[in-house]
PDBQT receptor file of N, H, CA, C and O in Angstrom, charges set to zero:
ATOM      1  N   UNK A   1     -21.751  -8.195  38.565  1.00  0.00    +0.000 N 
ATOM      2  CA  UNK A   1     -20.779  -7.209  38.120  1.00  0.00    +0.000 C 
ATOM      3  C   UNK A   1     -19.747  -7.804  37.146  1.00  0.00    +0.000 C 
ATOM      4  O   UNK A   1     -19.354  -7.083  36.230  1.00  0.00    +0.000 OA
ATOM      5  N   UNK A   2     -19.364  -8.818  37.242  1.00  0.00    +0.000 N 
ATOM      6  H   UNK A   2     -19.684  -9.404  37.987  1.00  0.00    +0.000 HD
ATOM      7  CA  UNK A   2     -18.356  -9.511  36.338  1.00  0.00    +0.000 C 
ATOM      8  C   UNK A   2     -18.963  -9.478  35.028  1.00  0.00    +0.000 C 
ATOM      9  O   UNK A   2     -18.387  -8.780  34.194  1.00  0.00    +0.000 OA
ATOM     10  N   UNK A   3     -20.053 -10.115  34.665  1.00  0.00    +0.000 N 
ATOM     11  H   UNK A   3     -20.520 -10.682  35.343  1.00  0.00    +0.000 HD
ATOM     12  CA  UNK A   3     -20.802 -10.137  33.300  1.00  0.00    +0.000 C 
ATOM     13  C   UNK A   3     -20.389  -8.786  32.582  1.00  0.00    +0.000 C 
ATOM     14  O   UNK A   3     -19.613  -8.772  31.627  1.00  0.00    +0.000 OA
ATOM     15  N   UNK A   4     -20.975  -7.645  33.124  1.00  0.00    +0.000 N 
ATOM     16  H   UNK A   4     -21.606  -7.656  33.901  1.00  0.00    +0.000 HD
ATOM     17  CA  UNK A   4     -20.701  -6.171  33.155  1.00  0.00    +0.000 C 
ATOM     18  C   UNK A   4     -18.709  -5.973  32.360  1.00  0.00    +0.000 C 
ATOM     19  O   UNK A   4     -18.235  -5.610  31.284  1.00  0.00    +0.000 OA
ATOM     20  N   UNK A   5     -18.327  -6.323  33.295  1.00  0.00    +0.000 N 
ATOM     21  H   UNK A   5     -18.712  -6.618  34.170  1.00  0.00    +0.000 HD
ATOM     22  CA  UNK A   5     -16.858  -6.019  33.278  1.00  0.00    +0.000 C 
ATOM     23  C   UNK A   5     -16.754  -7.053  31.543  1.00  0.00    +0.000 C 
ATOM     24  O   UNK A   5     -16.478  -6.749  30.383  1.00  0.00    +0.000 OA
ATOM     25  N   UNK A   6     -17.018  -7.901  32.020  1.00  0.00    +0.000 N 
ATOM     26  H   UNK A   6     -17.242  -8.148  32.963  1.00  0.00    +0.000 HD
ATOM     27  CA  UNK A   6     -16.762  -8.652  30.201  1.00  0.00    +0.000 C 
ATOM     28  C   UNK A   6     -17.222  -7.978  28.941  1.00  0.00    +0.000 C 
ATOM     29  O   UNK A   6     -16.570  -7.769  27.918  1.00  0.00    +0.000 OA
ATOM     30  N   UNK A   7     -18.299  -7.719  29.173  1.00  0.00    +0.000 N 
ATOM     31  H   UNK A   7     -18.829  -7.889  30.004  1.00  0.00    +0.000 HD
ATOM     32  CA  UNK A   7     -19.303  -6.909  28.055  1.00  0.00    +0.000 C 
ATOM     33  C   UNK A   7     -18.379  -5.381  27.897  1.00  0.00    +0.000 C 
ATOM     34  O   UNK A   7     -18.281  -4.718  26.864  1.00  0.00    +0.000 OA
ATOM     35  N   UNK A   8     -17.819  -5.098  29.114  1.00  0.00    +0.000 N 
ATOM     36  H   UNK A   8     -17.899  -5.637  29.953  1.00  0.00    +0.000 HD
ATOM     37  CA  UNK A   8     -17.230  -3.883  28.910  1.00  0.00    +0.000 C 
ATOM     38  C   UNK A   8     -15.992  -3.907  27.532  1.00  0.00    +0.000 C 
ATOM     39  O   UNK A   8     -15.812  -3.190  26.548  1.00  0.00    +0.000 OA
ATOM     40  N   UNK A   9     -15.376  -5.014  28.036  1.00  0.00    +0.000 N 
ATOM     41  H   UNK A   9     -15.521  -5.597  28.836  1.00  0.00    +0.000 HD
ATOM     42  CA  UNK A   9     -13.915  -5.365  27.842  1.00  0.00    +0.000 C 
ATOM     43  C   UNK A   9     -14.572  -5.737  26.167  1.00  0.00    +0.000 C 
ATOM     44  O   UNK A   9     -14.062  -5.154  25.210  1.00  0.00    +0.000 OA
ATOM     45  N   UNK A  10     -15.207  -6.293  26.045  1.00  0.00    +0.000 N 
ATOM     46  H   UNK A  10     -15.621  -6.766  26.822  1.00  0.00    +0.000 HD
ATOM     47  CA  UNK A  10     -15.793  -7.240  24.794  1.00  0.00    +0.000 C 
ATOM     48  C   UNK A  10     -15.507  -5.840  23.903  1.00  0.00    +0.000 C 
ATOM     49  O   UNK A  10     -14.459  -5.676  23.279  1.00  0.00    +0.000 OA
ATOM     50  N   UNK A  11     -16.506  -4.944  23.937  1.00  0.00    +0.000 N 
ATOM     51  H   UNK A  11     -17.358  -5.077  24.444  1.00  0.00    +0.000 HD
ATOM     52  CA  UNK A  11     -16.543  -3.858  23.398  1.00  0.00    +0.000 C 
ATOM     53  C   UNK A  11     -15.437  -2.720  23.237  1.00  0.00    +0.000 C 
ATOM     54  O   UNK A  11     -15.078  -2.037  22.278  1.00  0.00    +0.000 OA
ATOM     55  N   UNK A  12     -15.117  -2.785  24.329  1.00  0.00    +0.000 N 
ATOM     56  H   UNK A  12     -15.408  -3.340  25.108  1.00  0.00    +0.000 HD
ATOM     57  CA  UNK A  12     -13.122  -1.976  23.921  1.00  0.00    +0.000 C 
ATOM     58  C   UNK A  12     -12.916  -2.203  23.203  1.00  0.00    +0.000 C 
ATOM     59  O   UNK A  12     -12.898  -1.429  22.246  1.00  0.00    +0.000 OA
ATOM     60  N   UNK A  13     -12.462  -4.014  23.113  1.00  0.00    +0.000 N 
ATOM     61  H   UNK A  13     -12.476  -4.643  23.891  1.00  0.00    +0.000 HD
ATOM     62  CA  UNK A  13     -11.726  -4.640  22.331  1.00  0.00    +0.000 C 
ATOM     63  C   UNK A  13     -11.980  -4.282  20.859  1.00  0.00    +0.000 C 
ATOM     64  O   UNK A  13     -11.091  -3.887  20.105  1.00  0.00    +0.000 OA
ATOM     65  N   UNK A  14     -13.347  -4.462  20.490  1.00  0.00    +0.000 N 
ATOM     66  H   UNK A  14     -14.070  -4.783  21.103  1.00  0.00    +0.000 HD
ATOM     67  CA  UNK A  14     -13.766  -4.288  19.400  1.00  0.00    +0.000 C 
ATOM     68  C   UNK A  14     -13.788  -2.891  18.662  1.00  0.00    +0.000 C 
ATOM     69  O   UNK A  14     -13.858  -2.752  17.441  1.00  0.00    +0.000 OA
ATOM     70  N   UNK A  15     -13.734  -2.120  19.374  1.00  0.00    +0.000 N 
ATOM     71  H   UNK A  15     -13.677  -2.233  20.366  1.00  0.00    +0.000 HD
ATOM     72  CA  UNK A  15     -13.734  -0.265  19.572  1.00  0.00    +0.000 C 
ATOM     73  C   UNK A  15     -12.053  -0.069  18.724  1.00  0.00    +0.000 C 
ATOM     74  O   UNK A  15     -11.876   0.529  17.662  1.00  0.00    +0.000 OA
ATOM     75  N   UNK A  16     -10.827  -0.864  19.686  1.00  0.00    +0.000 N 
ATOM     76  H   UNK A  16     -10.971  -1.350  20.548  1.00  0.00    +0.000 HD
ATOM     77  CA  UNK A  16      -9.115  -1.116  19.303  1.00  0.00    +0.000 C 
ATOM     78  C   UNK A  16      -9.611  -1.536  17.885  1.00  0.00    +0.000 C 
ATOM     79  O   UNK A  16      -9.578  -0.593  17.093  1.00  0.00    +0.000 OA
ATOM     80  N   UNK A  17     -10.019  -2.601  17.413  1.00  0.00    +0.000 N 
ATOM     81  H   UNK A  17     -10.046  -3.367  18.056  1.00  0.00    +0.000 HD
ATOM     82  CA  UNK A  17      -9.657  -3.367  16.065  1.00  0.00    +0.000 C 
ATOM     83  C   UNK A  17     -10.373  -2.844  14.843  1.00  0.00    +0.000 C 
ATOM     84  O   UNK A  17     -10.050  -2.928  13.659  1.00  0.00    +0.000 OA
ATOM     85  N   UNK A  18     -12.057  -1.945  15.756  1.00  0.00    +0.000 N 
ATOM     86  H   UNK A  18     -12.319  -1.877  16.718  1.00  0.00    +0.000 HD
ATOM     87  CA  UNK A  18     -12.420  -1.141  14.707  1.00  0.00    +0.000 C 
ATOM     88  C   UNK A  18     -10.976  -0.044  13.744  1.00  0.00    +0.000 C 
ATOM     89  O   UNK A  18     -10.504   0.038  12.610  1.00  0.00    +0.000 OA
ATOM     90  N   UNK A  19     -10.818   0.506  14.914  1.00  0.00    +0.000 N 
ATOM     91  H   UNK A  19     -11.201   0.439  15.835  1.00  0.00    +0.000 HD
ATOM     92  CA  UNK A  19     -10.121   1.893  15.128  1.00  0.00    +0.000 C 
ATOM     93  C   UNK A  19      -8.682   1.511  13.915  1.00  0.00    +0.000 C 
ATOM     94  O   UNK A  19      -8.404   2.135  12.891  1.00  0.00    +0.000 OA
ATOM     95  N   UNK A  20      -8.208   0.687  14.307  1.00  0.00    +0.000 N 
ATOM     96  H   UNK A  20      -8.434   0.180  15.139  1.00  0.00    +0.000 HD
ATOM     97  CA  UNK A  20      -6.969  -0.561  13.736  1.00  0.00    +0.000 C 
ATOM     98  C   UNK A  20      -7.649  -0.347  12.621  1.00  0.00    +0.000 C 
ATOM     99  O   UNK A  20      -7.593   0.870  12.443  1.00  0.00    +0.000 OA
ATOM    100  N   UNK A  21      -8.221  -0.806  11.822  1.00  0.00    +0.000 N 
ATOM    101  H   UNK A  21      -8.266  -1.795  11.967  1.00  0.00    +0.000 HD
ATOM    102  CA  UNK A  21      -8.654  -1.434  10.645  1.00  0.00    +0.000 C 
ATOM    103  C   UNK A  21      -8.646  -0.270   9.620  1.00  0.00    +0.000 C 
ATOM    104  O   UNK A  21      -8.147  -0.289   8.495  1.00  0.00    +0.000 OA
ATOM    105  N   UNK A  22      -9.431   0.953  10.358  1.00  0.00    +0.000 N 
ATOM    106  H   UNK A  22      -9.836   0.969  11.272  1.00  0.00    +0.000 HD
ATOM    107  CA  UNK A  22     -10.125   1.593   9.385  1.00  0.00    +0.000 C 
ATOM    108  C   UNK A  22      -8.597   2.722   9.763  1.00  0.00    +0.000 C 
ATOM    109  O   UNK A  22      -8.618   3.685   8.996  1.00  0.00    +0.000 OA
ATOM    110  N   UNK A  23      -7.551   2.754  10.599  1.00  0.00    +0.000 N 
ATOM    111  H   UNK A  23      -7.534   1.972  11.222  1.00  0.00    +0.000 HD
ATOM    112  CA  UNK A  23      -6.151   3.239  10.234  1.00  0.00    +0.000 C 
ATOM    113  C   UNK A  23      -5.351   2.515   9.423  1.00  0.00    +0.000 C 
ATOM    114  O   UNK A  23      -4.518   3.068   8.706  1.00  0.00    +0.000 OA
ATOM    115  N   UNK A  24      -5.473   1.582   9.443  1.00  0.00    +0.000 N 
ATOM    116  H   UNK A  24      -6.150   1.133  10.026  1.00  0.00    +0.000 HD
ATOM    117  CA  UNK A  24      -4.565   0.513   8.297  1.00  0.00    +0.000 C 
ATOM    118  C   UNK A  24      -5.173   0.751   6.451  1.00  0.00    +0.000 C 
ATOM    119  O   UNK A  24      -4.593   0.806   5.366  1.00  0.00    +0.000 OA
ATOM    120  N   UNK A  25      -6.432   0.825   6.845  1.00  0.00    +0.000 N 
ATOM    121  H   UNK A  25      -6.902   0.780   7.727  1.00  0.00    +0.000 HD
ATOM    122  CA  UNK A  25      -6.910   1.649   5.391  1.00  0.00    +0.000 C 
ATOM    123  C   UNK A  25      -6.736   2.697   4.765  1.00  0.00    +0.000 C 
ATOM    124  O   UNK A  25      -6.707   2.938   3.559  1.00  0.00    +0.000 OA
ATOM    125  N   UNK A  26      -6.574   3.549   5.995  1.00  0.00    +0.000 N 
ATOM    126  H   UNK A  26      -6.597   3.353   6.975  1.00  0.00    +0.000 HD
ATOM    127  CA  UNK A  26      -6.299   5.188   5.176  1.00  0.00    +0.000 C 
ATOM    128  C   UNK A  26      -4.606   4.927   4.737  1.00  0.00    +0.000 C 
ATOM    129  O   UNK A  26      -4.086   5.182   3.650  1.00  0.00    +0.000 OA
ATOM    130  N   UNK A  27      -4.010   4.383   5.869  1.00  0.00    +0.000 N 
ATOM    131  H   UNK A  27      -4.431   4.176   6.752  1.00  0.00    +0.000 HD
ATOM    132  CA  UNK A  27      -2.754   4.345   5.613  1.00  0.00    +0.000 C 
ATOM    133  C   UNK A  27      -1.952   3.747   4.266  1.00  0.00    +0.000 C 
ATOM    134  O   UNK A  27      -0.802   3.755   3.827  1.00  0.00    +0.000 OA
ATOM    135  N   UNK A  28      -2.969   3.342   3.968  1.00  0.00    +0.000 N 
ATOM    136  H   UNK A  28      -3.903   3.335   4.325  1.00  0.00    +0.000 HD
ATOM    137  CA  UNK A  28      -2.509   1.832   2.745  1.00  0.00    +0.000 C 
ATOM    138  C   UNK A  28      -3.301   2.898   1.037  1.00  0.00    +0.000 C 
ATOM    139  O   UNK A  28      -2.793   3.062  -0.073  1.00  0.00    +0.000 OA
ATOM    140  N   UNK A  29      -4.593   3.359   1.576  1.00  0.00    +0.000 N 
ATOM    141  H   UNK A  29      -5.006   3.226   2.477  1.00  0.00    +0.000 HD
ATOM    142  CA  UNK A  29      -4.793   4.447   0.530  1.00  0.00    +0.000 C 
ATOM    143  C   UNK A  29      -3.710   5.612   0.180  1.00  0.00    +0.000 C 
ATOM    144  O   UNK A  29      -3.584   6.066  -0.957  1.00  0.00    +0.000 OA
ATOM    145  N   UNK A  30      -2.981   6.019   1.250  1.00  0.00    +0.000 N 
ATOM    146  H   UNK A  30      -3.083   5.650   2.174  1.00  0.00    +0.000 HD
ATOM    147  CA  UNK A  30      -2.186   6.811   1.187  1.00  0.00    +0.000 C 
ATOM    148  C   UNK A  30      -1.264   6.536   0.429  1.00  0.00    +0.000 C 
ATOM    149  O   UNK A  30      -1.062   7.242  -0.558  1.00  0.00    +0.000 OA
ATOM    150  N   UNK A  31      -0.617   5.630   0.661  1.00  0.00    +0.000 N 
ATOM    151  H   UNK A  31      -0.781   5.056   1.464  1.00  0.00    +0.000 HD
ATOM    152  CA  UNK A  31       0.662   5.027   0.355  1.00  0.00    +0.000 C 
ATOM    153  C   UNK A  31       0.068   4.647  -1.302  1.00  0.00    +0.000 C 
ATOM    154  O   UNK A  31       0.709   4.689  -2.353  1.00  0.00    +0.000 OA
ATOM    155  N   UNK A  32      -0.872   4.405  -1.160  1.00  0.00    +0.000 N 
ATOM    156  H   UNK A  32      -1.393   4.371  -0.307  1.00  0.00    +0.000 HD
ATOM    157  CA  UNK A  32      -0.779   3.952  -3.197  1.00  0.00    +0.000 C 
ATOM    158  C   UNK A  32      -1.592   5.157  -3.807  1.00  0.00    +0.000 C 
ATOM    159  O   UNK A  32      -2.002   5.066  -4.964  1.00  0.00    +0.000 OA
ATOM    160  N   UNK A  33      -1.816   6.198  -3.109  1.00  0.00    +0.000 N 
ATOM    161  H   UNK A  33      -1.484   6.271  -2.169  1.00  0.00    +0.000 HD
ATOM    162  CA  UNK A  33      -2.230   7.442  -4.141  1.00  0.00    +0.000 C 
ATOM    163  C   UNK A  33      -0.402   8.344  -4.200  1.00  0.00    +0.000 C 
ATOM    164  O   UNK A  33      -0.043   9.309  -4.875  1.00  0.00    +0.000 OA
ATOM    165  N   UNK A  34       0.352   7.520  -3.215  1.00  0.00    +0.000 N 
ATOM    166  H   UNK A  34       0.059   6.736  -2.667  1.00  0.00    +0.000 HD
ATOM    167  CA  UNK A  34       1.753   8.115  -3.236  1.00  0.00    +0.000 C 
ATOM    168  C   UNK A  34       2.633   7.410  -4.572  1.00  0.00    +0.000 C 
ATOM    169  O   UNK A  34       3.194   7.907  -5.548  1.00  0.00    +0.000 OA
ATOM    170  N   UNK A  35       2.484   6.293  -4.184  1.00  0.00    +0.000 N 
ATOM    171  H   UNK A  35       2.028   5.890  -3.391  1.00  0.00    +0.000 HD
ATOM    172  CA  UNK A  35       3.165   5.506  -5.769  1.00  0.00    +0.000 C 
ATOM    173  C   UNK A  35       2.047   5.840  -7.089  1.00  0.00    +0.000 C 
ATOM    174  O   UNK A  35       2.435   5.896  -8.256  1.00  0.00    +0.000 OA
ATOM    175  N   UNK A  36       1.111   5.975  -6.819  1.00  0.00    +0.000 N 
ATOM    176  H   UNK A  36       0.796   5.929  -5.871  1.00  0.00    +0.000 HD
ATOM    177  CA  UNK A  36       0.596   6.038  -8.448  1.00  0.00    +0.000 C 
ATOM    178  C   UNK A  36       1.289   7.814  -8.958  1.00  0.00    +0.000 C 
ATOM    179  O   UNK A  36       1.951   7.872  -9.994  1.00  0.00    +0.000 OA
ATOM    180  N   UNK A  37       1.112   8.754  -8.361  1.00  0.00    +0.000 N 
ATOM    181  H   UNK A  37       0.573   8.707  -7.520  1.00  0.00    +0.000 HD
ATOM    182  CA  UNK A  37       1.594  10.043  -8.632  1.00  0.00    +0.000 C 
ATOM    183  C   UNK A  37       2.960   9.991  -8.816  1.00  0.00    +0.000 C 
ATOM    184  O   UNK A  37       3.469  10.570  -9.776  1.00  0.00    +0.000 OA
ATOM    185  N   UNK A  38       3.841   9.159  -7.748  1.00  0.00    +0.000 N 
ATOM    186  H   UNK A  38       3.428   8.689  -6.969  1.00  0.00    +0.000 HD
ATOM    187  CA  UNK A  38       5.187   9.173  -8.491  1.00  0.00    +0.000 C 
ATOM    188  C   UNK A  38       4.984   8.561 -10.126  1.00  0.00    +0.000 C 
ATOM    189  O   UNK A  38       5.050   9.439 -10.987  1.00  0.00    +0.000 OA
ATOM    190  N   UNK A  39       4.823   7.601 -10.462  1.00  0.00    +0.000 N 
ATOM    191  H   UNK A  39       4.769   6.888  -9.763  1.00  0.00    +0.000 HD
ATOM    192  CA  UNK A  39       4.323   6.306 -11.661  1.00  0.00    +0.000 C 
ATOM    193  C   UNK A  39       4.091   7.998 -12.701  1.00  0.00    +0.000 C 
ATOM    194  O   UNK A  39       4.837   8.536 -13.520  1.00  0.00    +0.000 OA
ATOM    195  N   UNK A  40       2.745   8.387 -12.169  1.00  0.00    +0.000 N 
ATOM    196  H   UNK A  40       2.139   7.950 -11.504  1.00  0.00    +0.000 HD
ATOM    197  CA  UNK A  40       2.536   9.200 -13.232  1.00  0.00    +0.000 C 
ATOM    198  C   UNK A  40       3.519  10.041 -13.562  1.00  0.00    +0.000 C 
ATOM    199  O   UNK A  40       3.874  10.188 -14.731  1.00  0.00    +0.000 OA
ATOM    200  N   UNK A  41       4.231  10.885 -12.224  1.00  0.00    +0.000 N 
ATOM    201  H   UNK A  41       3.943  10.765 -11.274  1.00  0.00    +0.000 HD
ATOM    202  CA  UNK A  41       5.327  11.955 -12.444  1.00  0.00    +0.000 C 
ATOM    203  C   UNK A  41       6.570  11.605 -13.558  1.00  0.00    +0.000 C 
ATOM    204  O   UNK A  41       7.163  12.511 -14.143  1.00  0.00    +0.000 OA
ATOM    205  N   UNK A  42       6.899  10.069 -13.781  1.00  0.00    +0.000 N 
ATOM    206  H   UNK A  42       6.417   9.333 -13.305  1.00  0.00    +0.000 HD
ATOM    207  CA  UNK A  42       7.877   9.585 -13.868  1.00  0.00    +0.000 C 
ATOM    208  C   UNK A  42       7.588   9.365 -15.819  1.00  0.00    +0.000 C 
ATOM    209  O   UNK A  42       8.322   9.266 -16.802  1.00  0.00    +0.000 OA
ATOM    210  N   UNK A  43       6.025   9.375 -15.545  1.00  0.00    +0.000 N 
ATOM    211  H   UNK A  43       5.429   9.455 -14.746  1.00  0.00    +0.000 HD
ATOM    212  CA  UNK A  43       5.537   8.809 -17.374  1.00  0.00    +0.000 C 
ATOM    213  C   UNK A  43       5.983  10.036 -17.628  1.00  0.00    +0.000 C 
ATOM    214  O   UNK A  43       7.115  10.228 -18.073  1.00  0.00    +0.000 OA
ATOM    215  N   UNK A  44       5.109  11.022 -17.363  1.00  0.00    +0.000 N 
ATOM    216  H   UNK A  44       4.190  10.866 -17.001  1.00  0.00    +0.000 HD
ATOM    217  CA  UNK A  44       5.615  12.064 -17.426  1.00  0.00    +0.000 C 
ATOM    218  C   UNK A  44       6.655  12.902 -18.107  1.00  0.00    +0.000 C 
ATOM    219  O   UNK A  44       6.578  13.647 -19.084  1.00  0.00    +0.000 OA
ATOM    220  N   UNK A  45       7.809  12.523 -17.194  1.00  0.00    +0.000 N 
ATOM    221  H   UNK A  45       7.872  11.918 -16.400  1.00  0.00    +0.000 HD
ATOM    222  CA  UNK A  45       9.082  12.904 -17.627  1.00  0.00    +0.000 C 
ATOM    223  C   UNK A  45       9.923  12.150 -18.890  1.00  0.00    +0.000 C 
ATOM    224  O   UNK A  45      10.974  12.422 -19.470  1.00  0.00    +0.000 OA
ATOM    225  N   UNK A  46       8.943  11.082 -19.018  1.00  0.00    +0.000 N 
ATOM    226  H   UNK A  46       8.089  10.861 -18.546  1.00  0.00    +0.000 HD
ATOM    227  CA  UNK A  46       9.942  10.052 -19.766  1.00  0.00    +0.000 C 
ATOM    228  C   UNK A  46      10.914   9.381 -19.036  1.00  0.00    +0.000 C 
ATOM    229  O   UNK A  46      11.720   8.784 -19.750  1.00  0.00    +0.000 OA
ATOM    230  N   UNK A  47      11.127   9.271 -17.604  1.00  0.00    +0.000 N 
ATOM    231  H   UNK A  47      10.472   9.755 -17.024  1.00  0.00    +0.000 HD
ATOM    232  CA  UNK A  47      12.082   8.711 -16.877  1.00  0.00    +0.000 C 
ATOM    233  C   UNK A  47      12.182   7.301 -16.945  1.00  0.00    +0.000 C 
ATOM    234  O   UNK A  47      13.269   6.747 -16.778  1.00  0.00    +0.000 OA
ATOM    235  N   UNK A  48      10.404   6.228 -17.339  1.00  0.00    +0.000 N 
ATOM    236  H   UNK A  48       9.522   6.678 -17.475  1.00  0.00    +0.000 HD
ATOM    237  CA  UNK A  48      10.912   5.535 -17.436  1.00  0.00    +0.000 C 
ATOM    238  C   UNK A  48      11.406   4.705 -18.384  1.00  0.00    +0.000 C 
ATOM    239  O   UNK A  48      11.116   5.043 -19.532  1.00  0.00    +0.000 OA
ATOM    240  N   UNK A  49      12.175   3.555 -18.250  1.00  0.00    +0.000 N 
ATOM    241  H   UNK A  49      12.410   3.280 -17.318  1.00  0.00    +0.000 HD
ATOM    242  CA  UNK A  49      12.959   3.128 -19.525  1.00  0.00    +0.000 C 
ATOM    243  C   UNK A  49      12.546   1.669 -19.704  1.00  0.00    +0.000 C 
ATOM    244  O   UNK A  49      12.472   0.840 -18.797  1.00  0.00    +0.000 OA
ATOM    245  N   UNK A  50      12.291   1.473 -20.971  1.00  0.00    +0.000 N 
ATOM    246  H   UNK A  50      12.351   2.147 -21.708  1.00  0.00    +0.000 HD
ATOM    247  CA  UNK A  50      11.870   0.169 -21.039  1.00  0.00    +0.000 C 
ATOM    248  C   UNK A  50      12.903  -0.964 -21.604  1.00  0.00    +0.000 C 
ATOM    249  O   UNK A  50      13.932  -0.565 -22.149  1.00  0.00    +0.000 OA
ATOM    250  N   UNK A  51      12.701  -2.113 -21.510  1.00  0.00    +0.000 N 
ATOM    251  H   UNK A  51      11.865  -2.437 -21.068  1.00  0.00    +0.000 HD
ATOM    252  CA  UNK A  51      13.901  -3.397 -22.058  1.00  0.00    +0.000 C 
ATOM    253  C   UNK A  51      14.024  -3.692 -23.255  1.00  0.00    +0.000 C 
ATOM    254  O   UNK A  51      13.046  -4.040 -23.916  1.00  0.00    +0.000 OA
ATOM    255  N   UNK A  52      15.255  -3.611 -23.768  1.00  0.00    +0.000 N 
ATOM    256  H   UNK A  52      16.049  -3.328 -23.230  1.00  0.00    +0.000 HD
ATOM    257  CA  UNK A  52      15.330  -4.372 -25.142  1.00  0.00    +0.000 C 
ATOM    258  C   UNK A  52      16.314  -5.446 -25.106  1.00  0.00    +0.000 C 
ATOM    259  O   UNK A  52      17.131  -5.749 -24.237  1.00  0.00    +0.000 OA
ATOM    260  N   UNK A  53      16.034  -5.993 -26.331  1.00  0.00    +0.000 N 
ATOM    261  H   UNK A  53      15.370  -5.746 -27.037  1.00  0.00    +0.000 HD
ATOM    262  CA  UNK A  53      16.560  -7.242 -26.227  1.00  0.00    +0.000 C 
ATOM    263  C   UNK A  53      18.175  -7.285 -26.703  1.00  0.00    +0.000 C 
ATOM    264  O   UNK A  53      18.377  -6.385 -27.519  1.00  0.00    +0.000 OA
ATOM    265  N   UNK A  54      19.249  -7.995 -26.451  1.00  0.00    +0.000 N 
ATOM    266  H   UNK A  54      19.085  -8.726 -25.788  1.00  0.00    +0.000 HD
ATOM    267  CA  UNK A  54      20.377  -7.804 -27.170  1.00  0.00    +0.000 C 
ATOM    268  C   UNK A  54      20.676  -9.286 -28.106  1.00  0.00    +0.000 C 
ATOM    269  O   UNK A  54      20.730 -10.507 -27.964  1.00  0.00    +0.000 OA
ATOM    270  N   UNK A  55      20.852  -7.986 -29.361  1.00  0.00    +0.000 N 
ATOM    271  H   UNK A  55      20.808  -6.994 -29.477  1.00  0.00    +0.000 HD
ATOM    272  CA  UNK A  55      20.461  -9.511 -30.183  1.00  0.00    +0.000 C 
ATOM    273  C   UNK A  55      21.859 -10.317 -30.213  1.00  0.00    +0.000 C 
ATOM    274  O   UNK A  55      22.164 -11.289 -30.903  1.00  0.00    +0.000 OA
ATOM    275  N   UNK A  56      22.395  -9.815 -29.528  1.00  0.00    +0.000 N 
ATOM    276  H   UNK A  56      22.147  -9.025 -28.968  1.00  0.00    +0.000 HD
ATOM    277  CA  UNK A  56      23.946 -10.998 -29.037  1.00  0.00    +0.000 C 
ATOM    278  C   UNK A  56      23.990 -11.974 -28.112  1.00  0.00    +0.000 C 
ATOM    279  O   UNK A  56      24.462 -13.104 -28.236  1.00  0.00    +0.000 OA
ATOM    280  N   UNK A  57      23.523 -11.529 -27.269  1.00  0.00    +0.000 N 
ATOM    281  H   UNK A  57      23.139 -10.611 -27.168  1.00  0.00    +0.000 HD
ATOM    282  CA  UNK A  57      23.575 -12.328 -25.828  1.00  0.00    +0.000 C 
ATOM    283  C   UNK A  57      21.831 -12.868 -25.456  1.00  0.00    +0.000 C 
ATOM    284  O   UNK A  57      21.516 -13.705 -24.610  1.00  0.00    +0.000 OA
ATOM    285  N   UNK A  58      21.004 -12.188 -26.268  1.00  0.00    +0.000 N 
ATOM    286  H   UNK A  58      21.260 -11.508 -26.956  1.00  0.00    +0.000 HD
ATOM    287  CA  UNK A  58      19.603 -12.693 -25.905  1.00  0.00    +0.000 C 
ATOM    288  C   UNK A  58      19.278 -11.949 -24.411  1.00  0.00    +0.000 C 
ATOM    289  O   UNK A  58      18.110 -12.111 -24.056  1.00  0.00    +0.000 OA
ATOM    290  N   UNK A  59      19.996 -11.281 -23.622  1.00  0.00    +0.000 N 
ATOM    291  H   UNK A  59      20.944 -11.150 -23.910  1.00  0.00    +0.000 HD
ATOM    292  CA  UNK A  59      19.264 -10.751 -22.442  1.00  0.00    +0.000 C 
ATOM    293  C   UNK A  59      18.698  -9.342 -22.512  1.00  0.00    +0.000 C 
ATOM    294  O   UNK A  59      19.413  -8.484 -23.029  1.00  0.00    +0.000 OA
ATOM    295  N   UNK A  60      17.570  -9.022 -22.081  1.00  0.00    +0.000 N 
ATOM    296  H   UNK A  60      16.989  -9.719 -21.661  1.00  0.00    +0.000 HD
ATOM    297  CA  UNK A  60      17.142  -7.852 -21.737  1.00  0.00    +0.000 C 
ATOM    298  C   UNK A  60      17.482  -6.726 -20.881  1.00  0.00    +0.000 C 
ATOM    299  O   UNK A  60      17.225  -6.683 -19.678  1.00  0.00    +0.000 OA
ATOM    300  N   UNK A  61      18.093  -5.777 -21.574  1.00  0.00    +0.000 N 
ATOM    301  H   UNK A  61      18.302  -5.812 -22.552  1.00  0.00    +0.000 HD
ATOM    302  CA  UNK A  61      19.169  -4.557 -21.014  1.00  0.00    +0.000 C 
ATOM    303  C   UNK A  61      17.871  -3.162 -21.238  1.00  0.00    +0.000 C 
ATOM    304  O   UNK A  61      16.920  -3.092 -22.016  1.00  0.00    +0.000 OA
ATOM    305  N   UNK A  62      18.505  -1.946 -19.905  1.00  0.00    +0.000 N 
ATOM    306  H   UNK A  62      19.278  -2.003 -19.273  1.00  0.00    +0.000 HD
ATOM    307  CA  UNK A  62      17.508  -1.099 -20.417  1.00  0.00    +0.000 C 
ATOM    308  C   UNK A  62      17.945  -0.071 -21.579  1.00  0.00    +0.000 C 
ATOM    309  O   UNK A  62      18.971   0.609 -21.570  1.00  0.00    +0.000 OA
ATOM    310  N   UNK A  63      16.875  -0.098 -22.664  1.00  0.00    +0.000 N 
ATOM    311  H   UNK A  63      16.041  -0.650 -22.671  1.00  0.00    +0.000 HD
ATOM    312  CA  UNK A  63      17.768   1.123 -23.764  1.00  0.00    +0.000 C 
ATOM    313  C   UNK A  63      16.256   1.147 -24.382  1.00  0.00    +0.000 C 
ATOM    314  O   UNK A  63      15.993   1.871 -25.343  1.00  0.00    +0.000 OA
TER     315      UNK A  63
């Protein structure tokens, strides 16, 4: 019966980390079909702003 009980446990275990894995995936797809649509929303609008240089000081300001 012990053998049994291991083989049981063996397979749970593996059942948890399946289960784990393939939630950590959707979750992580989610999250970057969420930032790319903002990204796009933002081209979009023209919101975002890119760096120029100041030809005084040499640092990159946004304008």
């Amino acid at each position: 019966m012990p053998p049994f009980v291991a083989f049981a446990g063996v397979l749970g275990g593996l059942a948890v980390v399946r289960w784990a894995y393939k939630t950590a995936v959707r979750i992580n797809q989610e999250l970057e079909e969420m930032r790319l649509s903002r990204v796009t929303e933002a081209a979009r609008m023209g919101d975002i702003q890119t760096l120029k240089r100041d030809p005084v000081t040499g640092a990159y300001r946004p304008g």
